[in-house]
N, CA, C and O of each residue as an XYZ file, in Angstrom:
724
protein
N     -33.503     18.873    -26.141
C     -32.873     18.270    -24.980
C     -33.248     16.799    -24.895
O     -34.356     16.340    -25.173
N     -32.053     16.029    -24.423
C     -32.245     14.786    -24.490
C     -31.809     14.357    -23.193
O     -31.085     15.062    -22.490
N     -32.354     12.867    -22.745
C     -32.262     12.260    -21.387
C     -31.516     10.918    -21.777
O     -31.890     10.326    -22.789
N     -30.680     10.515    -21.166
C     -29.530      9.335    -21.413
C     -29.409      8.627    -19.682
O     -29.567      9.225    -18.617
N     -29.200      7.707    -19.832
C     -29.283      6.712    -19.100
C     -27.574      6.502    -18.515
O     -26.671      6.323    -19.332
N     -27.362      6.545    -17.326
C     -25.696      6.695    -16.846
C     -25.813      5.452    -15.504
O     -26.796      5.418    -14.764
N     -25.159      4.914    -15.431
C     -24.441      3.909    -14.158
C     -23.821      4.699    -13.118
O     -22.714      5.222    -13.244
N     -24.479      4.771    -12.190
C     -23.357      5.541    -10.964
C     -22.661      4.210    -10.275
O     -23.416      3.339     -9.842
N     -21.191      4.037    -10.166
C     -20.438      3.735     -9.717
C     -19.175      4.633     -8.450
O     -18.876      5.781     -8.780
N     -18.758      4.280     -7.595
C     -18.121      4.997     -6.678
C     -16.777      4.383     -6.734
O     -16.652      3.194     -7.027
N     -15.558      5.299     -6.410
C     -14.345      5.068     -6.340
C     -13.953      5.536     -5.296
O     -14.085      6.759     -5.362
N     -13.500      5.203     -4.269
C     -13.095      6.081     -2.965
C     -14.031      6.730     -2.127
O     -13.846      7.752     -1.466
N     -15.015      6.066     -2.213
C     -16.586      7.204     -1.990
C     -17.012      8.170     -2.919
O     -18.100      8.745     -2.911
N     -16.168      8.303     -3.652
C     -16.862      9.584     -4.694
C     -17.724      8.916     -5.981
O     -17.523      7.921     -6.678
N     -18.590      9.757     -5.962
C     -19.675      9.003     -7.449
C     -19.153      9.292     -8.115
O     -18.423     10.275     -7.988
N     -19.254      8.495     -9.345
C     -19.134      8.844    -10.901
C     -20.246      8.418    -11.512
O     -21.257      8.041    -10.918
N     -20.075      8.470    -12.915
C     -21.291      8.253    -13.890
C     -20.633      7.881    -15.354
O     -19.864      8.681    -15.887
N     -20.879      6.978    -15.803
C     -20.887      6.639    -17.177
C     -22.186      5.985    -18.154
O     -23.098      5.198    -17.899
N     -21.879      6.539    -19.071
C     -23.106      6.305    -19.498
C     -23.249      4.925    -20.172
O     -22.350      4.529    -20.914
N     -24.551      4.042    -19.897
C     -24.973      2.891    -19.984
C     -24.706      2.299    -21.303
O     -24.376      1.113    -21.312
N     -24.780      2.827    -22.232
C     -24.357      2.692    -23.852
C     -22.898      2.016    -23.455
O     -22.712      0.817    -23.662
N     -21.923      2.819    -22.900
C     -20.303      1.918    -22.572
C     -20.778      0.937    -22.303
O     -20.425      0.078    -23.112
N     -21.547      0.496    -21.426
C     -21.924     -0.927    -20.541
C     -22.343     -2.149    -21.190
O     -23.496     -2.142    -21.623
N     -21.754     -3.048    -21.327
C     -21.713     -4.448    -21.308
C     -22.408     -5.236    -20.467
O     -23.265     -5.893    -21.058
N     -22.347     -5.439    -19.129
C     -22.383     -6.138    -18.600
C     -21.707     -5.479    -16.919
O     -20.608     -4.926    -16.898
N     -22.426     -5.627    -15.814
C     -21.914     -5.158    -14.653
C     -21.535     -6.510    -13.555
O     -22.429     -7.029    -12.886
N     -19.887     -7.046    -13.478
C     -20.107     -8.279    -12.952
C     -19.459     -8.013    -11.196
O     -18.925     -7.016    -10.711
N     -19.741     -9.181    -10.662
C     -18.698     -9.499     -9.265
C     -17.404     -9.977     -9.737
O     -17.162    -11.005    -10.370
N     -16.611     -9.068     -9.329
C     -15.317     -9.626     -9.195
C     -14.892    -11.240     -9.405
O     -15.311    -11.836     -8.414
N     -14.392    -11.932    -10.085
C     -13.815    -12.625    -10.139
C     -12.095    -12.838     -9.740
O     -11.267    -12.016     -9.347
N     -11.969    -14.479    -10.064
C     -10.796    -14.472     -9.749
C      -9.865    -13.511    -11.229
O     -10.163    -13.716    -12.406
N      -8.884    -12.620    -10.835
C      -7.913    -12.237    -12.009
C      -6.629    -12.802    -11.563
O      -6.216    -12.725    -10.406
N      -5.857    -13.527    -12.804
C      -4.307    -13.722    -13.188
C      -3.705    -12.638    -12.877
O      -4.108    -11.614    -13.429
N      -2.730    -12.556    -12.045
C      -1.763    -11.604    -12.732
C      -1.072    -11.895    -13.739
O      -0.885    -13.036    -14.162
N      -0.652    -10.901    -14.185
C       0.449    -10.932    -15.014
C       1.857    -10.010    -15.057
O       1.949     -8.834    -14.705
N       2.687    -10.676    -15.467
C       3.949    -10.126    -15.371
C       4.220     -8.874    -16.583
O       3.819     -8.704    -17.734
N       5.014     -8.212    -15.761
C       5.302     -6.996    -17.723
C       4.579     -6.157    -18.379
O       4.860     -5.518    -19.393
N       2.994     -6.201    -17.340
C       2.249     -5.157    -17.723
C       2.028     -3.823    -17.300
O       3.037     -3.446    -16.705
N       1.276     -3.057    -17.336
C       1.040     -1.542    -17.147
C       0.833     -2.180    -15.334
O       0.558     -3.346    -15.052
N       1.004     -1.315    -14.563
C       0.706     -1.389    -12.773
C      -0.551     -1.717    -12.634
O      -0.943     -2.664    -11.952
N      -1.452     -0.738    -13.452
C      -3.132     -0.526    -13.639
C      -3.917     -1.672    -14.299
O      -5.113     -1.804    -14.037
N      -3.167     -2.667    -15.311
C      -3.213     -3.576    -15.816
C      -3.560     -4.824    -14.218
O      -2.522     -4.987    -13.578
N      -4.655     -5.513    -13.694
C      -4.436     -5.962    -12.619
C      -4.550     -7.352    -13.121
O      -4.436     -8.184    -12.220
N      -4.825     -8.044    -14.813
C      -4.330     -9.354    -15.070
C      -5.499     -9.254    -15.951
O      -5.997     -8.230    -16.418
N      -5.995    -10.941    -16.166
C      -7.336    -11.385    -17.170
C      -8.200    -12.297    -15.941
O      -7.993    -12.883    -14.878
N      -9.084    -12.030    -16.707
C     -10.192    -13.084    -15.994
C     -10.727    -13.845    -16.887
O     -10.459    -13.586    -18.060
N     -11.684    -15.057    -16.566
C     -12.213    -15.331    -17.683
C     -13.871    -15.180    -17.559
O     -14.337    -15.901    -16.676
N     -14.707    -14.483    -18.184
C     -15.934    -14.497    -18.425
C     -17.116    -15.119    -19.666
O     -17.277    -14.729    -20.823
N     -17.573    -15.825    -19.179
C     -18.549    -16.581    -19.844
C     -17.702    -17.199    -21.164
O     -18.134    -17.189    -22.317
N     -16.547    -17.678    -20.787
C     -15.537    -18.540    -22.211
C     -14.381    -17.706    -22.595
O     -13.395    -18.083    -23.229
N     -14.675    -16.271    -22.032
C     -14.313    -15.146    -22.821
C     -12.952    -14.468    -22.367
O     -13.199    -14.066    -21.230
N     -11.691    -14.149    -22.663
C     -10.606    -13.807    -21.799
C     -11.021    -12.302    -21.993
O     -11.434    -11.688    -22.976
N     -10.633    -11.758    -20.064
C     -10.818    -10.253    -20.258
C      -9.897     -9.528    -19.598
O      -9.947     -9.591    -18.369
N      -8.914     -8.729    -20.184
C      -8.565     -7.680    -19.534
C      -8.995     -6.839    -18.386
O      -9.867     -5.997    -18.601
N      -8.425     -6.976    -17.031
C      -9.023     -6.667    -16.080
C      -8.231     -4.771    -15.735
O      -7.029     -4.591    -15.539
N      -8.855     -4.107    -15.744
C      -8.027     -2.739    -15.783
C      -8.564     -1.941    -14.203
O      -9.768     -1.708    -14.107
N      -7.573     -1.524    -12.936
C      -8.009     -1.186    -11.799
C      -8.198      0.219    -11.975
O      -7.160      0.842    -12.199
N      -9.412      0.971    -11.924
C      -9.995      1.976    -12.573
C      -9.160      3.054    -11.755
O      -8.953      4.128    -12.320
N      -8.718      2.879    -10.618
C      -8.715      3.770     -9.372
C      -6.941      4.190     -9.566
O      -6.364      5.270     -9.439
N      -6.337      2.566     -9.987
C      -5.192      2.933    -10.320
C      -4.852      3.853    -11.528
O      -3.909      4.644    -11.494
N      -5.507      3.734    -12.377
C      -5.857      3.891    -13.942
C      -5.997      6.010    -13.530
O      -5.270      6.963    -13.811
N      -6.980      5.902    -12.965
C      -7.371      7.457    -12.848
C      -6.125      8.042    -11.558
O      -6.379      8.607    -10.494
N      -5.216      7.787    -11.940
C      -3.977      8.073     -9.907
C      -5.059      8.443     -8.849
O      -4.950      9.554     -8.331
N      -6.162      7.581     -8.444
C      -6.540      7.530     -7.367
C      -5.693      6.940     -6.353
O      -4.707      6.356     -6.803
N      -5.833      6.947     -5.076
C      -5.187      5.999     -3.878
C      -5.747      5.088     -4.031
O      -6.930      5.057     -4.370
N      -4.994      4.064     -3.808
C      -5.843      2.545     -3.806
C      -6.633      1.820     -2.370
O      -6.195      2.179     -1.276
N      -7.596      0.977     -2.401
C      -8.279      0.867     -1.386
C      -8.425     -0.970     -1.491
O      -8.180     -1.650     -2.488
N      -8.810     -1.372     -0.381
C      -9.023     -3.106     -0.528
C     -10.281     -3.050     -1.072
O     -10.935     -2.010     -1.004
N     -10.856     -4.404     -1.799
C     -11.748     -4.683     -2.815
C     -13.160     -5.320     -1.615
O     -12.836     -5.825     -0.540
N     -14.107     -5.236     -1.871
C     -14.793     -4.942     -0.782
C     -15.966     -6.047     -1.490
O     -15.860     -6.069     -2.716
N     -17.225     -7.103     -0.852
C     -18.194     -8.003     -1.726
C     -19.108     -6.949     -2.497
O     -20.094     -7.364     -3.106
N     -18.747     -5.383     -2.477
C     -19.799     -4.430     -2.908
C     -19.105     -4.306     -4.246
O     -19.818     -4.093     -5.226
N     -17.704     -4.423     -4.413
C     -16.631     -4.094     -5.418
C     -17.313     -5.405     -6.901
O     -17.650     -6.587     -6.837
N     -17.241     -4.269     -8.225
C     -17.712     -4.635     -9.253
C     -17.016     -4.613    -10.205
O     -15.867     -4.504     -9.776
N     -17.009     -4.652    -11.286
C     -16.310     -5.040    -13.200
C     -17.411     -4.956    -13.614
O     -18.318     -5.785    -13.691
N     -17.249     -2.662    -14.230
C     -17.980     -2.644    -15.489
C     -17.197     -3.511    -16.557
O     -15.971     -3.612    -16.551
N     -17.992     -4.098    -17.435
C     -17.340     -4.486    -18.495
C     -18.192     -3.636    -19.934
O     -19.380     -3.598    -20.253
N     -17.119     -3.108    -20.471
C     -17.104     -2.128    -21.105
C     -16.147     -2.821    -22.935
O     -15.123     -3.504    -22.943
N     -16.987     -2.301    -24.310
C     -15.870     -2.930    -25.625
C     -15.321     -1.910    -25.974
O     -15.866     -0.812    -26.091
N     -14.299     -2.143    -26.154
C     -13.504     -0.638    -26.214
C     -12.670     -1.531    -27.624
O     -12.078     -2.609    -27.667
N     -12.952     -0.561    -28.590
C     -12.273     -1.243    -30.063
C     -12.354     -2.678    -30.178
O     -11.387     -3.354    -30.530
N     -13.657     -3.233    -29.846
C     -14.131     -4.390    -30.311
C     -13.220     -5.460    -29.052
O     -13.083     -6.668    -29.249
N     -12.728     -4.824    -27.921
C     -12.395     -5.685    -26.997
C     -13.181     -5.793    -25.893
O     -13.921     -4.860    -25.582
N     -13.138     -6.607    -25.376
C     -14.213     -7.178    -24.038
C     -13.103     -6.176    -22.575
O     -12.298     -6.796    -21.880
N     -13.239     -5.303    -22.483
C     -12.428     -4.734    -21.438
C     -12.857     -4.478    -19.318
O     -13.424     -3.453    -18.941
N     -12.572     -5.243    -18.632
C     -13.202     -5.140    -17.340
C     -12.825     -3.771    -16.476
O     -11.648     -3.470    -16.278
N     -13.914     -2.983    -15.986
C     -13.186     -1.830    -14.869
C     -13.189     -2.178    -13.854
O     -14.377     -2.354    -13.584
N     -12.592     -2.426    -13.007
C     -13.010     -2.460    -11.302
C     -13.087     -1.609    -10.827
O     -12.145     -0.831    -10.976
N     -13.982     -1.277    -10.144
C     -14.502     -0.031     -9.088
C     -15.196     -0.824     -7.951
O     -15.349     -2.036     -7.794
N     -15.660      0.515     -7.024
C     -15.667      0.129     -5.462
C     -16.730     -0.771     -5.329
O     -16.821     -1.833     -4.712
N     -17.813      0.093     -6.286
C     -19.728     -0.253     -6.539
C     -20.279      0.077     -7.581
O     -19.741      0.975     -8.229
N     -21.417     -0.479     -8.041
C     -21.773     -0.259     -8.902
C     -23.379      0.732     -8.379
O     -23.275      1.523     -9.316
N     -23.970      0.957     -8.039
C     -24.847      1.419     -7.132
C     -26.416      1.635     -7.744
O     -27.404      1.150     -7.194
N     -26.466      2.475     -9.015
C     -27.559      2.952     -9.814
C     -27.283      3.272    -10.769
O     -26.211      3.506    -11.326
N     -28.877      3.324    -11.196
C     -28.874      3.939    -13.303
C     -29.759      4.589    -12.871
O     -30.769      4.296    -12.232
N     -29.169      5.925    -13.408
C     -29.929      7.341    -13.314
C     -30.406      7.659    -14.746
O     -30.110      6.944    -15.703
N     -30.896      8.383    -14.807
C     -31.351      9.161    -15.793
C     -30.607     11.046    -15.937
O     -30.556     11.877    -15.030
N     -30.231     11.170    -17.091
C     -29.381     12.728    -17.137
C     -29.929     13.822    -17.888
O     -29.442     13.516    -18.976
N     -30.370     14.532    -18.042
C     -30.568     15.329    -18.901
C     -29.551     16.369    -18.979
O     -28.824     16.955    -18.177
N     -29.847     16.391    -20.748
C     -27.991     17.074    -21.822
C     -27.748     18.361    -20.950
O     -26.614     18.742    -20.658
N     -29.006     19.063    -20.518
C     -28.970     20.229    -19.878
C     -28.670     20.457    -19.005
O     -28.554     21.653    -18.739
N     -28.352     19.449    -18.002
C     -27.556     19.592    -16.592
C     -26.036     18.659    -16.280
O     -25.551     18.127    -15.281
N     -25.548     18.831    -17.993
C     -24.029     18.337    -18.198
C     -23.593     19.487    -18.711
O     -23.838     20.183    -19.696
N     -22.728     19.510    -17.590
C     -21.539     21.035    -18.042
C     -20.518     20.322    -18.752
O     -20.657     19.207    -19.254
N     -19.283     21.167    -18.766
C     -18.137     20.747    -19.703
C     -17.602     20.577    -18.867
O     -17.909     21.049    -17.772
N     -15.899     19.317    -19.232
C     -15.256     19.243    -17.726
C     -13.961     20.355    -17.550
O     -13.014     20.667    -18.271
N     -14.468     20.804    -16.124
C     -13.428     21.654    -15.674
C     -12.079     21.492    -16.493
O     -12.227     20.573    -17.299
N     -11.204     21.884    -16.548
C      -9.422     22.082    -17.057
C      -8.655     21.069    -15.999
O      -7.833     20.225    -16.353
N      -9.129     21.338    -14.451
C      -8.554     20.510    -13.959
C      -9.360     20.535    -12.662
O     -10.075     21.374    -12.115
N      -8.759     18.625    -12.230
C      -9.946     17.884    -11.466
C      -8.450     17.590    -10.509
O      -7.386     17.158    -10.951
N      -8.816     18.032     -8.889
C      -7.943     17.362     -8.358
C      -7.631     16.492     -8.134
O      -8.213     15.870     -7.245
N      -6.294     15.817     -8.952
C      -6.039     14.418     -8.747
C      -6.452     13.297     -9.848
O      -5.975     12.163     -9.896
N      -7.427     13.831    -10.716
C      -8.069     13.006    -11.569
C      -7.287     13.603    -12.893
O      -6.821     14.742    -12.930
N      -7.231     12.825    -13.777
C      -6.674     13.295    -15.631
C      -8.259     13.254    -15.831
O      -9.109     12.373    -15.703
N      -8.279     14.811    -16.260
C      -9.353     15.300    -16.850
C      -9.965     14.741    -18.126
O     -11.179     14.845    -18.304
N      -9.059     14.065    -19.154
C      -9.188     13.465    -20.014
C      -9.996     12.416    -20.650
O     -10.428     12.362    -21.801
N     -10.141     11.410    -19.456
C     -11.090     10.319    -19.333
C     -12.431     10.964    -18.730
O     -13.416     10.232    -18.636
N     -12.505     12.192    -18.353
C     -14.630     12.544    -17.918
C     -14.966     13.651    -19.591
O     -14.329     14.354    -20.375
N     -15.944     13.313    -19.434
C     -16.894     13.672    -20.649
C     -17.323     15.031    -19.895
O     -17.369     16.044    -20.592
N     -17.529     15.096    -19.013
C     -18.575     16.345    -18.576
C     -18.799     15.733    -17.041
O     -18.445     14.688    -16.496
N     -19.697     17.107    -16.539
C     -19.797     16.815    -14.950
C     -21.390     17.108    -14.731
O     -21.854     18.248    -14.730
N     -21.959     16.235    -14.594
C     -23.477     16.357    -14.069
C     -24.007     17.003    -13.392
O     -23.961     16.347    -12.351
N     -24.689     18.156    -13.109
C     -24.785     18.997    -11.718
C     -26.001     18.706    -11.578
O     -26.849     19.354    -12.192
N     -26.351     17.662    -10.734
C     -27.842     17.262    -10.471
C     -28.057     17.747     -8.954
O     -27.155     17.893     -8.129
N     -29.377     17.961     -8.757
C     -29.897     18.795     -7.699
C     -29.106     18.090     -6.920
O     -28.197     17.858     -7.716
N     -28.808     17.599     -5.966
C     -28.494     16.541     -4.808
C     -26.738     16.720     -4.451
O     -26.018     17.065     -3.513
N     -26.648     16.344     -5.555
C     -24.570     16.113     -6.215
C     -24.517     16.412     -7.245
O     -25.394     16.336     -8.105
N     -22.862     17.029     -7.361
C     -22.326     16.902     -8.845
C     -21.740     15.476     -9.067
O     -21.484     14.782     -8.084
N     -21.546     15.072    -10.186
C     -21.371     13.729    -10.905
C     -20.309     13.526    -12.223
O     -20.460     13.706    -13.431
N     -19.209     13.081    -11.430
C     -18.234     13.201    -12.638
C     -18.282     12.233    -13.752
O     -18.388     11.044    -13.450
N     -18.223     12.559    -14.955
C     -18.747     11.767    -16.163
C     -17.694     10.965    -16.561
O     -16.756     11.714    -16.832
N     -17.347      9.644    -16.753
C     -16.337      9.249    -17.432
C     -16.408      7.980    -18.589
O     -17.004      6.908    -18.696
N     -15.325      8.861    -19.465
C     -15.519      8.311    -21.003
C     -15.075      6.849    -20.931
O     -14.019      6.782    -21.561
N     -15.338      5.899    -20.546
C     -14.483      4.547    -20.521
C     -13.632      4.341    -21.665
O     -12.695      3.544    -21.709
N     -14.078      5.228    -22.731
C     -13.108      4.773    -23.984
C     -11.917      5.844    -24.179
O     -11.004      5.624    -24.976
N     -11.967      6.707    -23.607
C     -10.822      7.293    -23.207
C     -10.094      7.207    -22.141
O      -9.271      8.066    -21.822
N     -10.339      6.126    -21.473
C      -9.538      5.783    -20.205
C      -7.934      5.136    -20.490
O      -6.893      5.258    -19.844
N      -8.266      4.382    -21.790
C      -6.391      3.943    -22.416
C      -6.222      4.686    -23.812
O      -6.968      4.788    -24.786
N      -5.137      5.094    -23.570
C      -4.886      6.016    -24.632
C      -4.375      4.592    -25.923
O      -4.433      3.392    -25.653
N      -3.981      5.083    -27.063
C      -3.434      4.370    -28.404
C      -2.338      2.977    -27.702
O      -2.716      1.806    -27.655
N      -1.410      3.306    -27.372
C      -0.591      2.877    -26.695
C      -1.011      1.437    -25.368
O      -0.684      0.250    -25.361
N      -1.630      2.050    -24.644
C      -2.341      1.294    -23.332
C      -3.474      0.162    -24.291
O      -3.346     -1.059    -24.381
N      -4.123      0.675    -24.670
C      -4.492     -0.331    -25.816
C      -4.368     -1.111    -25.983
O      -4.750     -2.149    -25.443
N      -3.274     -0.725    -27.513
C      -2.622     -1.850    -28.058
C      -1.932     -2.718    -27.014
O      -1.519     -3.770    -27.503
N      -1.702     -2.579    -25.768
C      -0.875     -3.404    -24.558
C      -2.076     -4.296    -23.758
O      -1.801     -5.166    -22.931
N      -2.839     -4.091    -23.975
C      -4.065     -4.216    -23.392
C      -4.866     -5.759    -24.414
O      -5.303     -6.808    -23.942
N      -4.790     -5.239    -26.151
C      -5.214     -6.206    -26.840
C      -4.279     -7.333    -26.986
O      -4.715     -8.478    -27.109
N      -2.614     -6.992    -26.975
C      -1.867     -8.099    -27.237
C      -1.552     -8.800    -26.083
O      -0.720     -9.688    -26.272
N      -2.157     -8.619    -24.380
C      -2.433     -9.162    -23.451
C      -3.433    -10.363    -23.504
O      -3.352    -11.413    -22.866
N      -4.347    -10.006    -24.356
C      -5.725    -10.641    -24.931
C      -5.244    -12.074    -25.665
O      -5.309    -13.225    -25.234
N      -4.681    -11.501    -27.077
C      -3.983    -12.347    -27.710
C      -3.222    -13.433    -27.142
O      -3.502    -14.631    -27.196
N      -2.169    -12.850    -26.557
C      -1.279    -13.666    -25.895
C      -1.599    -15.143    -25.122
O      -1.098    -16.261    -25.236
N      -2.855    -14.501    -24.143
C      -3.591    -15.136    -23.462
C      -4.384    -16.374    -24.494
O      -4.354    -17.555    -24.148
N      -4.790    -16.114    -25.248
C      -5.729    -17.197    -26.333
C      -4.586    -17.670    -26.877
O      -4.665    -18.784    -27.396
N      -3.788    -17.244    -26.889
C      -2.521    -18.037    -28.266
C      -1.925    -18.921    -26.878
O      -1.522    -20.059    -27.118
N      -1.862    -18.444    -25.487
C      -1.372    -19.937    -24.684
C      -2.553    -20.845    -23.898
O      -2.241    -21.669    -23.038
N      -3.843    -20.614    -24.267
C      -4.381    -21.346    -23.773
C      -4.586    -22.409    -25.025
O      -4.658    -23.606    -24.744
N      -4.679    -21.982    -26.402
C      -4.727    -23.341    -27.498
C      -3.368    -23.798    -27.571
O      -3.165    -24.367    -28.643
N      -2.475    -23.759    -26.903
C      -1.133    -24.206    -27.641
C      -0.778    -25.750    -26.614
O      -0.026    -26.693    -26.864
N      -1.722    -25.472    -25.357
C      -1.793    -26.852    -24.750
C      -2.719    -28.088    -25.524
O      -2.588    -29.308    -25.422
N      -3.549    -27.416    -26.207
C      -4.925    -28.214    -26.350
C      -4.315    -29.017    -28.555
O      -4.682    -29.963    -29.252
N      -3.220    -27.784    -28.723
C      -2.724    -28.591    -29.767
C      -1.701    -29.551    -29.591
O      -1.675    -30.471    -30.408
N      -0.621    -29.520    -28.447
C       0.455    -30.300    -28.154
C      -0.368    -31.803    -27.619
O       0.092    -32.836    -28.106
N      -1.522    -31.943    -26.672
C      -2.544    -32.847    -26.762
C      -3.073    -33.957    -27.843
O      -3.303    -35.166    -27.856
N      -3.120    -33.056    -28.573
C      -3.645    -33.710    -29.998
C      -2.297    -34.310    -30.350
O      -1.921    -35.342    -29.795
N      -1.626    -33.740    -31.180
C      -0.571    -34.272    -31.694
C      -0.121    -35.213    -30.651
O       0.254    -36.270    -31.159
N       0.000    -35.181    -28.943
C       0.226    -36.720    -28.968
C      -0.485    -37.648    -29.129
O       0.012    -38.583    -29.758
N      -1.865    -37.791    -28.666
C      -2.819    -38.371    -29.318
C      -2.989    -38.595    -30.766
O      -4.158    -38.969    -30.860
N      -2.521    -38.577    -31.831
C      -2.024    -39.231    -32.997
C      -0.739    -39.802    -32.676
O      -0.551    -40.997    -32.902
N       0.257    -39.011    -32.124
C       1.329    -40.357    -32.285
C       0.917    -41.323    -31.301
O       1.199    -42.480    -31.612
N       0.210    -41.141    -29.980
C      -0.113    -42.313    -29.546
C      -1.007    -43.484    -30.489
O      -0.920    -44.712    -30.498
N      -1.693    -42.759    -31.091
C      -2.260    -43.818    -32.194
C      -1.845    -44.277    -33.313
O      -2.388    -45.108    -34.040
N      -0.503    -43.519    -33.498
C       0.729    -44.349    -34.400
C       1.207    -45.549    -34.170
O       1.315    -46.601    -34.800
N       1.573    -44.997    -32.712
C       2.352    -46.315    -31.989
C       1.434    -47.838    -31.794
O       1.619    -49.047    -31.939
N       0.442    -46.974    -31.407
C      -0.689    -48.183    -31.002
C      -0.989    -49.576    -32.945
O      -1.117    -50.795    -33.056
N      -0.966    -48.437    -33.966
C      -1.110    -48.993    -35.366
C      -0.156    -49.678    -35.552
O      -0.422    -50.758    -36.080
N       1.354    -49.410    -35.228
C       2.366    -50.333    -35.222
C       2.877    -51.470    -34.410
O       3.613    -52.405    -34.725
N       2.315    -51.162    -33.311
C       2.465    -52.127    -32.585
C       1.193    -53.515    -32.692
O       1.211    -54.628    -32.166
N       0.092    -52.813    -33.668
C      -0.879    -53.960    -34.012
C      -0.356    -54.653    -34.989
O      -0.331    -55.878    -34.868
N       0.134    -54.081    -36.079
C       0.547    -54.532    -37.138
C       1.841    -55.577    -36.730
O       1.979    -56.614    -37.380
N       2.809    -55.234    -35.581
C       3.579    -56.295    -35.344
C       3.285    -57.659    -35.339
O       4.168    -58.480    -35.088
């Protein structure tokens, strides 16, 4: 038997748990872009420490009801296929400790929740604790929509910083010809 280290975070008041290994980094909300043309759950990019991130609303993501974002409201940031990916949830609250032996398997069905994204359900003396896989939270599909959001984003933030340059040489064309006059 082994003991693993999990993040309790809350969505609607209800705990969850993921385990700390997903975890990156636990931030405050920032400002997010929207964006146009994406998934609903998709709530835009942010930028962190240089870094563009996919901001994904966990609550929408799992068909929770949605709730206003609160100064308690957090972004696990989580790499999901080598991407920098943000969750928003309500709180971030504690790191528990689990042992393998008091993770059951997850029920067939969770009311309201896609069973798909929890790993297992914690039955710790106090509460049960629903487990969730962050890397099964976007399927193949959501993904790939998810990374070429990424892309997109870096391919229009250099495309100002090259149109710049290039005038800055022809301004220094002009400037060479007009010395030479």
């Amino acid at each position: 038997m082994s003991t693993d280290k999990y993040i309790v975070f809350q969505l609607n008041g209800q705990e969850y748990g993921t385990s700390i290994e997903q975890i990156v980094s636990i931030e405050r909300l920032q400002k997010v872009v929207s964006l146009p043309k994406v998934s609903d759950f998709i709530e835009g990019i942010t930028k962190l420490r240089g870094d563009v991130i996919p901001v994904i609303d966990l609550k929408k993501r799992m068909g929770l009801p949605e709730s206003e974002e609160t100064d308690q409201s957090r972004m696990l940031v989580s790499l999901i296929n080598e991407i920098a990916v943000g969750f928003v949830v309500d709180a971030a609250s504690d790191v528990i400790d689990i042992d393998d032996s008091v993770i059951e398997p997850t029920p067939t069905s969770v009311k309201g929740i896609d069973v798909n994204f929890l790993s297992g359900v914690a039955n710790l003396d106090d509460r049960l604790l629903l487990l969730v896989d962050l890397s099964h939270v976007l399927n193949y599909e959501e993904m790939t929509e998810v990374k070429q959001v990424v892309e997109d984003e870096i391919e229009e933030e250099q495309q100002p910083q090259e149109e710049s340059t290039e005038q800055v040489e022809e301004s220094n064309n002009n400037e060479e010809i007009a010395t030479e006059e």
